[in-house]
C-alpha positions, 0 to 999 in steps of 0.5 A, a space after each residue: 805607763 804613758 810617755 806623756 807623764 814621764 816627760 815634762 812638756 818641752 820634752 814631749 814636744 820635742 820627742 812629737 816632733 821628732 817622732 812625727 818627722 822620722 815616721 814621716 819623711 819628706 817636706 813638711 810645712 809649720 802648718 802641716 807639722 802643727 796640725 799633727 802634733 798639736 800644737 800652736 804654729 808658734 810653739 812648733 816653729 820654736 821646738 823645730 828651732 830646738 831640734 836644730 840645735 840638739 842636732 848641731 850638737 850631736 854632730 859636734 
């Protein structure tokens, strides 16, 4: 079974980007990381932003 149908559409963004940066380390702009996961610049600044914030809260 696909990821992509077990997983709603924030998720499997969130989990794109997540994988693309892990698998892929260095500097990396929006245009850059957008291009590779396939989505707008918009919605890849606003997913990062997320990742962000899950991470605070894991650190906490």
């Amino acid at each position: 079974m696909s990821i992509d149908l077990l997983l709603d559409f924030e998720s499997q963004a969130l989990f794109s980007i997540f994988t693309y940066l892990k698998e892929t380390p260095g500097f990396h702009d929006i245009n850059e990381i957008s291009e590779q996961v396939g989505f707008e610049k918009r919605t890849t600044a606003k997913y990062l932003e997320r990742l962000v914030e899950l991470s605070d809260e894991v650190e906490n």
